[in-house]
GUZAMAR-506392 format. One record per residue (C-alpha): residue number from 1; y, z, x. Coordinates in Angstrom, 2 decimals, m for minus. Layout:
! residues N
<rec num="NUM" north="Y" up="Z" east="X"/>
...
! end
This chain:
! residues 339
<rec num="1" north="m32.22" up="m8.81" east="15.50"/>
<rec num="2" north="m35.81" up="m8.30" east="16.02"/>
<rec num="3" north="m36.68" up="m4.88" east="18.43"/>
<rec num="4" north="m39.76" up="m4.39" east="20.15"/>
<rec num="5" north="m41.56" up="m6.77" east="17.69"/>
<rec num="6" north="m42.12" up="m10.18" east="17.20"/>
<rec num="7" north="m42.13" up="m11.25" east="13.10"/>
<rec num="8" north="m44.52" up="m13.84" east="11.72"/>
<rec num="9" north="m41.71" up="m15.32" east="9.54"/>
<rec num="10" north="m38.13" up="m15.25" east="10.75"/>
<rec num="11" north="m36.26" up="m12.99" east="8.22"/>
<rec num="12" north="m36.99" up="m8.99" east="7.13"/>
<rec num="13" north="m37.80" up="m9.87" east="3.89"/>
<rec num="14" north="m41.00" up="m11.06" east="4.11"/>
<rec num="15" north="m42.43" up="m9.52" east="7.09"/>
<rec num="16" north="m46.39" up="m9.80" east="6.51"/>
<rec num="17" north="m47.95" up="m8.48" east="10.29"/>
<rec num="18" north="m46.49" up="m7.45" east="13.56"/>
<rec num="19" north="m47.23" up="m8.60" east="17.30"/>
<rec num="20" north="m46.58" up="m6.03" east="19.83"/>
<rec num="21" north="m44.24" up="m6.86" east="23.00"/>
<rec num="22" north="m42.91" up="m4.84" east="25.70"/>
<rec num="23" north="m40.30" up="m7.41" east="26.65"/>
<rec num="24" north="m37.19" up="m5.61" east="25.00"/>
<rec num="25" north="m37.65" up="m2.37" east="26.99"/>
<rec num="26" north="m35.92" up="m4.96" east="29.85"/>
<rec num="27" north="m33.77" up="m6.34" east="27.93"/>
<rec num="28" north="m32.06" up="m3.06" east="26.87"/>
<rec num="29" north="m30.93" up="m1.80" east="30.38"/>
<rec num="30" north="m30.24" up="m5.30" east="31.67"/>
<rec num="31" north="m27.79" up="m5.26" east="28.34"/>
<rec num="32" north="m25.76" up="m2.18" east="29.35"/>
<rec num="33" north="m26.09" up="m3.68" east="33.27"/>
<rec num="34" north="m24.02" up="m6.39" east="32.06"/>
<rec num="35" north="m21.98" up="m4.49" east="29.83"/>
<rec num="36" north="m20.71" up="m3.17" east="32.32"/>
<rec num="37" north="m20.28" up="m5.76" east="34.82"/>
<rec num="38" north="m18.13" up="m7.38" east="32.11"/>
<rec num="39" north="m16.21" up="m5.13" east="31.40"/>
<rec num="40" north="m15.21" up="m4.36" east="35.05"/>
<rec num="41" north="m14.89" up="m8.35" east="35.74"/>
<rec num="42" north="m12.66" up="m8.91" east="33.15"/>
<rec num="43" north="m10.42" up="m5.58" east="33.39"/>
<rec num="44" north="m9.69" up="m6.80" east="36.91"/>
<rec num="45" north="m9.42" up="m10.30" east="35.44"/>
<rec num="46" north="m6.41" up="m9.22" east="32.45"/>
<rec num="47" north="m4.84" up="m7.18" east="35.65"/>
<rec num="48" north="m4.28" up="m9.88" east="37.50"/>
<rec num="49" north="m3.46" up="m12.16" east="35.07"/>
<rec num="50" north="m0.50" up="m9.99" east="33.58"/>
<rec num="51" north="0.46" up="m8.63" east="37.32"/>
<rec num="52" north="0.71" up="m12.10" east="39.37"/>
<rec num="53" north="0.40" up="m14.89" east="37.03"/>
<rec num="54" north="1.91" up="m14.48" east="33.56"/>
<rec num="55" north="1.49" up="m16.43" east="30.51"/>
<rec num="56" north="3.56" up="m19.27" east="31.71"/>
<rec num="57" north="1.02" up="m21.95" east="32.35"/>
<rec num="58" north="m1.28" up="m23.43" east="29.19"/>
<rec num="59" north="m4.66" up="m22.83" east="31.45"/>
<rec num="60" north="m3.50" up="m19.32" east="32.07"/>
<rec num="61" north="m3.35" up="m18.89" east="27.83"/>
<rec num="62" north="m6.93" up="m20.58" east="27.58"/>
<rec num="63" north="m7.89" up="m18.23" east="30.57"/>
<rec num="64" north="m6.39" up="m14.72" east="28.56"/>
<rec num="65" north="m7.77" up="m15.95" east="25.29"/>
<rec num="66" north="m11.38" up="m16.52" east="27.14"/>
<rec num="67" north="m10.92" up="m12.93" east="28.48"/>
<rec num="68" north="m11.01" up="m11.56" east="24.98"/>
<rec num="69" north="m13.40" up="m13.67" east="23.78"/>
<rec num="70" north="m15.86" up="m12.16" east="26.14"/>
<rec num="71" north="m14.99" up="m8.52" east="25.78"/>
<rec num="72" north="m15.48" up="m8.80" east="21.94"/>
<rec num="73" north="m18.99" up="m10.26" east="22.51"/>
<rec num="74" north="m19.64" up="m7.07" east="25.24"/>
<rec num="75" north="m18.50" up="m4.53" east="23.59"/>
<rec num="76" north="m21.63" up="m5.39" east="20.91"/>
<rec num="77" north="m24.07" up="m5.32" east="23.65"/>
<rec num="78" north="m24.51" up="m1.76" east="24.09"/>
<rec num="79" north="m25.46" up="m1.40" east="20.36"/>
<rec num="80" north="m28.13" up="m4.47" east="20.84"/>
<rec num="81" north="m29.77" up="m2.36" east="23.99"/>
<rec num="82" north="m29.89" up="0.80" east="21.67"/>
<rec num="83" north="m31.63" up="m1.37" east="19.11"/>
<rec num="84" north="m33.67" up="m3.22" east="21.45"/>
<rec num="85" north="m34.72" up="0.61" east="23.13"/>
<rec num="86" north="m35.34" up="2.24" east="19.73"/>
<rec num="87" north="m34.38" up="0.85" east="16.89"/>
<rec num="88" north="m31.54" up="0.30" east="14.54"/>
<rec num="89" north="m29.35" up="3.43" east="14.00"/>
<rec num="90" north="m26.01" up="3.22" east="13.26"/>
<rec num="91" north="m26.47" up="2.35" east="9.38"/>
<rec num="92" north="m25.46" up="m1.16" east="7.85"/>
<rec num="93" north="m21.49" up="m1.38" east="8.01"/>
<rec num="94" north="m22.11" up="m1.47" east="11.72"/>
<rec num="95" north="m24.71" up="m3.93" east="11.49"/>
<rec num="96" north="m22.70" up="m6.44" east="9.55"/>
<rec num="97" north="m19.54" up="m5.54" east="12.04"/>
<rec num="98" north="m21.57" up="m5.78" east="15.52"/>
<rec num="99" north="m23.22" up="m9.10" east="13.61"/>
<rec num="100" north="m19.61" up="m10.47" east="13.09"/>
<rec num="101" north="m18.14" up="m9.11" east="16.39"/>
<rec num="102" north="m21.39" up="m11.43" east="18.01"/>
<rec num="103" north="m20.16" up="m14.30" east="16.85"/>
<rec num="104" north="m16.94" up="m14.10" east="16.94"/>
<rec num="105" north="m16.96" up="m13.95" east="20.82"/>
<rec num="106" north="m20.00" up="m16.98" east="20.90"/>
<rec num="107" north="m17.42" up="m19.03" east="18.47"/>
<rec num="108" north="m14.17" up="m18.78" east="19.93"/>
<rec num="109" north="m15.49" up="m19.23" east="23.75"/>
<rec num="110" north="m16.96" up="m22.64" east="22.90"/>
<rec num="111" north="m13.67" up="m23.63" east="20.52"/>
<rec num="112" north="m11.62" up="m22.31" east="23.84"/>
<rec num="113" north="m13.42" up="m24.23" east="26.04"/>
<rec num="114" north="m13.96" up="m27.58" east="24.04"/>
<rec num="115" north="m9.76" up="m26.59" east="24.05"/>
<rec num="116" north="m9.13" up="m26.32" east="27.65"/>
<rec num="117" north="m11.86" up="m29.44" east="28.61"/>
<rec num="118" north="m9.21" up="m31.86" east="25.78"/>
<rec num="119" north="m6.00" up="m30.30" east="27.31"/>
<rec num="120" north="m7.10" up="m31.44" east="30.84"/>
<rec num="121" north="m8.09" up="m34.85" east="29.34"/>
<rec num="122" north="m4.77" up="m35.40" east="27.57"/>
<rec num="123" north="m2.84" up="m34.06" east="30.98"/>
<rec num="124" north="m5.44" up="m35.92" east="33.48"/>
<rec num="125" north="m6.38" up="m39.52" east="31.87"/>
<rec num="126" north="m3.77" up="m40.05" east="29.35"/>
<rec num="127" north="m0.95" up="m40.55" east="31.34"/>
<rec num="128" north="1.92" up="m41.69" east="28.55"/>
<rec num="129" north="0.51" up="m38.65" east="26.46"/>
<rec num="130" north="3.66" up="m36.07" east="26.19"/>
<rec num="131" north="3.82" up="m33.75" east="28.49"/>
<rec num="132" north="6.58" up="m31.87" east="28.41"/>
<rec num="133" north="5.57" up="m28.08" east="29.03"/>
<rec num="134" north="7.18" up="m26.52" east="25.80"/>
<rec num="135" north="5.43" up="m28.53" east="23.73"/>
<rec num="136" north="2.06" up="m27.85" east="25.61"/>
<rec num="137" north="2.13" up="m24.54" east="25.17"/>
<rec num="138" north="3.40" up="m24.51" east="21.55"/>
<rec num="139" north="0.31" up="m26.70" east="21.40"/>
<rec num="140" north="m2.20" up="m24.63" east="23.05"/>
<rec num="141" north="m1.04" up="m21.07" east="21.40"/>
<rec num="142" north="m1.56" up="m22.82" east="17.82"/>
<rec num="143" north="m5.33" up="m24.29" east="19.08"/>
<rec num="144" north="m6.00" up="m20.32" east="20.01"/>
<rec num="145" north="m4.64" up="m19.07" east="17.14"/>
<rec num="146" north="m7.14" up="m22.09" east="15.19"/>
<rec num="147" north="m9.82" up="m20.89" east="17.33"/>
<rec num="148" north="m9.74" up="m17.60" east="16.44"/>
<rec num="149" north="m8.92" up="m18.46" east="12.62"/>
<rec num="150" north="m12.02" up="m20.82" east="13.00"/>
<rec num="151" north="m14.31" up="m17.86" east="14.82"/>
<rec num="152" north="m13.57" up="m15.57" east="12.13"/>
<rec num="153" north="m13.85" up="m17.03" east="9.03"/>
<rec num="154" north="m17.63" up="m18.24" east="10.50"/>
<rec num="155" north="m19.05" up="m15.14" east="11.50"/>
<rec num="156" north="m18.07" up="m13.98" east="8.26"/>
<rec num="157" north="m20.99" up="m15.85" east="6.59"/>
<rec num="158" north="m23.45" up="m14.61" east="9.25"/>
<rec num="159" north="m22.45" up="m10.95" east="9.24"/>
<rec num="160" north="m23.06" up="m11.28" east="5.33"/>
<rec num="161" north="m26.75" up="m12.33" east="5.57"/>
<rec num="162" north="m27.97" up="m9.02" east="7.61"/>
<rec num="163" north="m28.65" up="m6.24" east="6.81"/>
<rec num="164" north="m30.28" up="m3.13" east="7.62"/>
<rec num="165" north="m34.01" up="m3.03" east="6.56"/>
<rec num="166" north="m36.52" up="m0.07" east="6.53"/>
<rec num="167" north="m40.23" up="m1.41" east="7.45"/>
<rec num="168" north="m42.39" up="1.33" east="7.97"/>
<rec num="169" north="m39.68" up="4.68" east="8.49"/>
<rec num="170" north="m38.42" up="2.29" east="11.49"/>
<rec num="171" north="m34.79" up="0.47" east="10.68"/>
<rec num="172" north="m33.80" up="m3.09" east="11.94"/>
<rec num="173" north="m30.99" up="m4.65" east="12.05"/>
<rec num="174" north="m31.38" up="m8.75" east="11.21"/>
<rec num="175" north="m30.96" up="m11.55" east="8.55"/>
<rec num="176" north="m31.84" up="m10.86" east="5.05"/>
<rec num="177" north="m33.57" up="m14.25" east="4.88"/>
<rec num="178" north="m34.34" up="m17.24" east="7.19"/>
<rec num="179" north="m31.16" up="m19.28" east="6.74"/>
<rec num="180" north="m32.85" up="m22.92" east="8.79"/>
<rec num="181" north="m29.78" up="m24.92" east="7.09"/>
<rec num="182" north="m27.36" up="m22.69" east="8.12"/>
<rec num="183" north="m28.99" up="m22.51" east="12.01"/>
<rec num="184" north="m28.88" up="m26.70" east="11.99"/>
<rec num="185" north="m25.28" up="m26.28" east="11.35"/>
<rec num="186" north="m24.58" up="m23.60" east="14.07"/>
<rec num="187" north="m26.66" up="m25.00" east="16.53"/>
<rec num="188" north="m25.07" up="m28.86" east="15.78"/>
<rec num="189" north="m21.36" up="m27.73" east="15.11"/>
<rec num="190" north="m20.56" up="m25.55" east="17.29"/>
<rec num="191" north="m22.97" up="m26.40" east="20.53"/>
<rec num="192" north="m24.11" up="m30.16" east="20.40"/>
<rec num="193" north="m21.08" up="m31.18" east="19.41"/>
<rec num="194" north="m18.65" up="m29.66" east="21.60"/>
<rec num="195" north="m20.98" up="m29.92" east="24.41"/>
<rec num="196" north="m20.81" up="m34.43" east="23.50"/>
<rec num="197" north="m16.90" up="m33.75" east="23.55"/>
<rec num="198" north="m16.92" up="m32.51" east="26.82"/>
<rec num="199" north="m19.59" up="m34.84" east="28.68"/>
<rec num="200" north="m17.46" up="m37.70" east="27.32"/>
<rec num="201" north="m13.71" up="m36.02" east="28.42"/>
<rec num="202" north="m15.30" up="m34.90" east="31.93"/>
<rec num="203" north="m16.53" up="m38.03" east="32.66"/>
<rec num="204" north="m13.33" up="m39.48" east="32.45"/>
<rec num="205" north="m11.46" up="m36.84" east="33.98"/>
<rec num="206" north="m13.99" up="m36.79" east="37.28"/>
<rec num="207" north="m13.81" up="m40.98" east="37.01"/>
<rec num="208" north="m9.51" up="m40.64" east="37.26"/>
<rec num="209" north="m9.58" up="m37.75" east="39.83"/>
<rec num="210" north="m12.03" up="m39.34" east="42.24"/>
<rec num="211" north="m9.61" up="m42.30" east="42.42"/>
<rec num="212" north="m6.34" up="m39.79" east="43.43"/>
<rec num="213" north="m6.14" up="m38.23" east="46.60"/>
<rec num="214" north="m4.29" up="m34.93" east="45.25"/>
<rec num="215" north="m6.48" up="m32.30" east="46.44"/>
<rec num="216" north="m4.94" up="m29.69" east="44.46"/>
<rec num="217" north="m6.08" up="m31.19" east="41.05"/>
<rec num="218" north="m9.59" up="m32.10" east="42.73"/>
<rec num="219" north="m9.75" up="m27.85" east="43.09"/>
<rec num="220" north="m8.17" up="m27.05" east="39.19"/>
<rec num="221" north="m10.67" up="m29.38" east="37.57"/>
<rec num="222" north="m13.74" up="m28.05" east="39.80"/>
<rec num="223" north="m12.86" up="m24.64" east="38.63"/>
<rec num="224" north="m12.77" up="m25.65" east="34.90"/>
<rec num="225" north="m15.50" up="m27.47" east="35.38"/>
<rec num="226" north="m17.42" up="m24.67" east="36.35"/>
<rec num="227" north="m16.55" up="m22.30" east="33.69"/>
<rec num="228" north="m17.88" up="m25.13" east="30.94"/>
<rec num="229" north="m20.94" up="m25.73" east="33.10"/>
<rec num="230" north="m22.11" up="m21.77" east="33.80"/>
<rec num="231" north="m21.26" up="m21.88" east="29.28"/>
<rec num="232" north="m23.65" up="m24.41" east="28.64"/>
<rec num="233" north="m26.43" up="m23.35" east="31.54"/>
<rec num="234" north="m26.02" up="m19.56" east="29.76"/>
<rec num="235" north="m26.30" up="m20.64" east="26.21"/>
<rec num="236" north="m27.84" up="m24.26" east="26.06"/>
<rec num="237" north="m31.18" up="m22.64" east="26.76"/>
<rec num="238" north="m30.84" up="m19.81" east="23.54"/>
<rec num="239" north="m29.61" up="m22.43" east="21.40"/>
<rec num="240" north="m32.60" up="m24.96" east="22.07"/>
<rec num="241" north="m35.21" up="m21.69" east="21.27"/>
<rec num="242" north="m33.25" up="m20.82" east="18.34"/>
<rec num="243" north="m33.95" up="m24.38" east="16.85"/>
<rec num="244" north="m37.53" up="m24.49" east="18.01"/>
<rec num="245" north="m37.98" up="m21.26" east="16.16"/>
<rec num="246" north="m36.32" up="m22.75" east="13.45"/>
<rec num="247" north="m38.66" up="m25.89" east="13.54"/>
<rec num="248" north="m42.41" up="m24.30" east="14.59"/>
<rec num="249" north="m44.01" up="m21.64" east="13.12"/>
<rec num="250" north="m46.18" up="m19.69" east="15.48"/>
<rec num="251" north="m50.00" up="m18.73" east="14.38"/>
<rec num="252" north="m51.59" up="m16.02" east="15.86"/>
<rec num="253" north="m49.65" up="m12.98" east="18.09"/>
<rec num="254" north="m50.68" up="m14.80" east="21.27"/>
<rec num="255" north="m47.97" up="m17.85" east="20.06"/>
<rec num="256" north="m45.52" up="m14.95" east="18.65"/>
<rec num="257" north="m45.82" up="m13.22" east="22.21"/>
<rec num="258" north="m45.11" up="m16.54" east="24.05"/>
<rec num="259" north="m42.36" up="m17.67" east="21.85"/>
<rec num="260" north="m40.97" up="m13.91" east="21.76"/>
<rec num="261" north="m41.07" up="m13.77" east="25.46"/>
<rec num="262" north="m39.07" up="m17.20" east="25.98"/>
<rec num="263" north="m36.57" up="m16.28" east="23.61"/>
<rec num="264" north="m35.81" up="m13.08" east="25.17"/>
<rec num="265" north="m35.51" up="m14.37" east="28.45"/>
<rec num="266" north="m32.89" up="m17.24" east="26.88"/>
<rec num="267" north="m31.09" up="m14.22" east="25.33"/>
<rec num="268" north="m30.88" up="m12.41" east="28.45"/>
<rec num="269" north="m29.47" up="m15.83" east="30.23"/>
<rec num="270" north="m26.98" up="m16.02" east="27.09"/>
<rec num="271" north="m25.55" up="m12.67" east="27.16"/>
<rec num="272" north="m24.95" up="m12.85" east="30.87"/>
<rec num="273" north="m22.50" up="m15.37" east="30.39"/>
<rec num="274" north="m19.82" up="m12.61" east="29.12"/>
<rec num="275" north="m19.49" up="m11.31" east="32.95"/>
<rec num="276" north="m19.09" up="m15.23" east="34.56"/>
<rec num="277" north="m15.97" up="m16.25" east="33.81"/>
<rec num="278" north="m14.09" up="m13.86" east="36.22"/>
<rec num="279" north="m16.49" up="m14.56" east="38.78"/>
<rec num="280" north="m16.00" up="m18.14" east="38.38"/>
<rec num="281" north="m12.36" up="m17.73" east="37.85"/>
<rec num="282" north="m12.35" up="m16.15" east="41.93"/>
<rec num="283" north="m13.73" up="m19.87" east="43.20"/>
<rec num="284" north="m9.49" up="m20.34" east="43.08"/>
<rec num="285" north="m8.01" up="m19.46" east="46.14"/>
<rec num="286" north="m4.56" up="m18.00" east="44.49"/>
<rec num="287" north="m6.67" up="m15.64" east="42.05"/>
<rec num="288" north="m8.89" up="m14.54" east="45.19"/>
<rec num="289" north="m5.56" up="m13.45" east="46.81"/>
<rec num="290" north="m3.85" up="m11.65" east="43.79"/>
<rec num="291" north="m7.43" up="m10.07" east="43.40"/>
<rec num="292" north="m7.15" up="m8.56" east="47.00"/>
<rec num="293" north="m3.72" up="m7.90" east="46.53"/>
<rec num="294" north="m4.66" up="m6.15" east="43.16"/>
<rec num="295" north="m7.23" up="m3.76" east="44.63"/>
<rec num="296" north="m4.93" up="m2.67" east="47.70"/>
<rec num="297" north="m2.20" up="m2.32" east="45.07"/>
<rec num="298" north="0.30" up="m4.10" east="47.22"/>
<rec num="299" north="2.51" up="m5.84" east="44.54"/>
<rec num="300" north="2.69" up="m2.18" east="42.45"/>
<rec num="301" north="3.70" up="m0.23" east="46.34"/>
<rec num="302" north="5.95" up="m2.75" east="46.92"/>
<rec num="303" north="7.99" up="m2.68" east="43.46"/>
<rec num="304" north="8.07" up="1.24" east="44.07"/>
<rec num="305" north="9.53" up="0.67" east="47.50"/>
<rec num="306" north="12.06" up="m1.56" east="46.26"/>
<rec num="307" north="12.85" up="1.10" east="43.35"/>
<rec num="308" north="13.25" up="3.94" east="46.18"/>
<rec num="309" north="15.42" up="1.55" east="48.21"/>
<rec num="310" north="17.34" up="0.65" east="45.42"/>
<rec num="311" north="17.99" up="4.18" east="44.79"/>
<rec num="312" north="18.32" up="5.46" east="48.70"/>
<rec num="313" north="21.46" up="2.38" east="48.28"/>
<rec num="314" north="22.52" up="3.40" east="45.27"/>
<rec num="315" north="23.08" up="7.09" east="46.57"/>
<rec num="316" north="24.74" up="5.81" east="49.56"/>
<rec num="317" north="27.30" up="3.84" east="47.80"/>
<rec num="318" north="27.75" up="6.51" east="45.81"/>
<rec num="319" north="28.69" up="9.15" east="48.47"/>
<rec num="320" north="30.61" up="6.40" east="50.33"/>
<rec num="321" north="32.75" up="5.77" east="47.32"/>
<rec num="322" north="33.37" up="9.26" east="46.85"/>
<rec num="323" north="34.14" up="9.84" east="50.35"/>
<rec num="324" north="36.58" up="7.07" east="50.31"/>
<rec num="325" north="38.02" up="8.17" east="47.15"/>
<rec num="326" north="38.76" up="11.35" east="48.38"/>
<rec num="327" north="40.39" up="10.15" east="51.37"/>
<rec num="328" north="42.91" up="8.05" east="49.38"/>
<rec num="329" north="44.04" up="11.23" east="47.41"/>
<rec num="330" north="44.44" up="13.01" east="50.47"/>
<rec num="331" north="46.54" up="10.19" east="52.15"/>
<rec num="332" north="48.15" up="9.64" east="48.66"/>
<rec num="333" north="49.19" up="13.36" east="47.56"/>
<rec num="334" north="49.12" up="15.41" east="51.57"/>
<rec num="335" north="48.77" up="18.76" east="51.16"/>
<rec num="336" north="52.61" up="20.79" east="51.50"/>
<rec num="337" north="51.93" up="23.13" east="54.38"/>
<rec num="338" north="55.18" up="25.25" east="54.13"/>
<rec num="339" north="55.08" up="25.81" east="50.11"/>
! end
């Protein structure tokens, strides 16, 4: 991760001059601005999803899984402003973690949503496709479990390329060597790729819905559709500057600057995606309502209400029965006035 520098080659290792830019002193606050956004969005998001919906519908498991996804990738970003503000300081264990952590989140959101974008295909187009609801979800907890299998054992090979590098009594943070195979890869498997899987499943999935009138499955596939298009609009941008850094070499600082500048900005649109998906999930009218009913606490007063009802009743039939009791025994065994 380069800091308030721009490097004429793209690794550490073989850093030969420096170009000056100012551009990271924004992108350090606007990283702990959305760090915290995110983290607030998709609290409130969990709440409600444990609270009013439960686990019992397959989106709902995409939706939870999603939720993680994007609090791993936030929970880095506070370290990335720090490094972005200063420089690199928390020693190389936590560079190789936070590197891991990074793309862990970026991996499992697009597996998850290439996921959810099949799942509505399969339920949507394919018609004589089973669909009985056990199955589904035994089916979409094992594609989560894959995803996150898949997410790990990936950023594995990117944490193990960085490392922490001291140029000049200043540390950094950033990959050992310029890996361009390994970026082709990334950039083709796990963003081209997916994104072709879900241009060709949407398209059929907006071509079958247009021709039914059920409005309630026009609104669930607008919503999903949403939450792949905000992925793409954050990311497709960073992805298309990493593999024109990959491809042309800058000469001078005034090309470094320019290409610095436009990557940062891409990296700012990328990292903003972490604090969408609740937003986008509110576009539903039902989470909108267990939202409002989350902040004004209503279902949590009224379960305590019912608890001190049930135990205002349960104190009442208990003096009642012991009232009654003790009328029997006096009606059963009177009292002998003359003994």
């Amino acid at each position: 991760m380069t800091n308030n520098f721009t490097m004429s080659d793209h690794g550490l290792s073989d850093v030969a001059f420096l170009c000056e830019t100012d551009f990271p002193t924004f992108t350090g606050p606007f990283f702990i601005l959305i760090f915290i956004i995110s983290v607030i969005g998709n609290s409130l998001l969990l709440c409600v999803l444990f609270i009013y919906e439960g686990l019992k519908s397959i989106t709902n498991i995409f939706i939870l899984n999603l939720v993680c996804s994007d609090l791993i990738f936030t929970i880095t970003l506070p370290f990335w402003a720090i490094d972005h503000l200063h420089h690199w300081v928390f020693g190389d264990f936590a560079c190789k973690f936070l590197t891991a952590a990074f793309f862990v989140g970026l991996y499992s959101s697009v597996i998850l949503l290439t996921a959810m974008t099949v799942d509505r295909f399969i339920l949507v187009v394919l018609h004589n496709w089973p669909s009985n609801q056990v199955k589904r979800k035994r089916c979409g907890v094992g594609v989560c479990i894959a995803a996150w299998v898949i997410s790990i054992s990936a950023s594995l090979s990117d944490a193990m390329i960085v490392k922490v590098v001291d140029w000049e009594n200043v540390t950094y943070c950033g990959p050992e060597f310029d890996d361009k195979l390994g970026r082709y890869l990334q950039v083709s498997l796990l963003f081209f790729l997916p994104y072709a899987i879900i241009i060709f499943c949407y398209s059929a999935i907006l071509m079958k819905v247009l021709q039914a009138l059920n409005r309630k499955k026009h609104r669930t596939v607008a919503v999903l559709l949403c939450i792949v298009a905000a992925f793409f609009f954050c990311w497709g941008p960073y992805h298309i500057v990493l593999l024109i850094k990959s491809l042309y070499k800058p000469i001078g600082c005034k090309a470094e600057e320019q290409l610095a500048v436009a990557y940062h900005i891409c990296e700012m649109l990328a990292y903003s995606h972490c604090c969408m998906n609740p937003l986008l999930c509110m576009l539903s009218q039902k989470m909108r309502k267990h939202l409002f009913n989350l902040l004004c606490c209503k279902k949590l007063c009224r379960k305590k209400r019912e608890e001190d009802t049930g135990q205002n009743t349960s104190v009442t039939r208990n003096v009642a029965f012991t009232t009654v009791s003790s009328a029997v025994q006096l009606e059963l065994h009177p009292l002998n006035i003359h003994s």
